[in-house]
C-alpha positions, 0 to 999 in steps of 0.5 A, spaced: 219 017 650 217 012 655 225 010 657 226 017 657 220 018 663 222 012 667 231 014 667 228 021 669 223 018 674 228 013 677 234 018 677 237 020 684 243 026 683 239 032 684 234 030 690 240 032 694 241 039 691 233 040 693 233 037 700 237 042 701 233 047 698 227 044 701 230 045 708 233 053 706 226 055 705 223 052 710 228 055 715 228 062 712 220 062 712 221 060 720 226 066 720 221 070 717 215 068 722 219 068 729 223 074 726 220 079 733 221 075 737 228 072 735 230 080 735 227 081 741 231 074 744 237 077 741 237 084 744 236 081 751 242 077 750 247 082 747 244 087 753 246 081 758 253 081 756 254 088 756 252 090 763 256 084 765 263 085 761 261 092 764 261 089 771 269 084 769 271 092 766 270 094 773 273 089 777 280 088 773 280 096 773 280 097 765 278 103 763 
């Protein structure tokens, strides 16, 4: 029993799997906390970019 604790304590193939898991959370919680602000962000840029391809369509005559 005491062989099979310290295998499995000392064993390393799965700690990659569960920093990635560690950083997925921890992204997706920050996601979660920040989601106004990051929708607000989002709605400005998209609202920047269409007034000035408005602007290129304009200047090149595209209709």
């Amino acid at each position: 029993m005491v062989k099979w604790l310290k295998a499995f304590w000392y064993e390393e193939n799965g700690v990659g799997i569960i920093e990635i898991i560690l950083i997925l959370v921890i992204l997706i919680m920050l996601i979660v906390i920040f989601r106004e602000k990051i929708q607000s962000i989002a709605e400005k840029a998209f609202s920047n970019i269409s007034k000035d391809s408005d602007k290129v369509n304009k200047s090149l005559n595209i209709k």
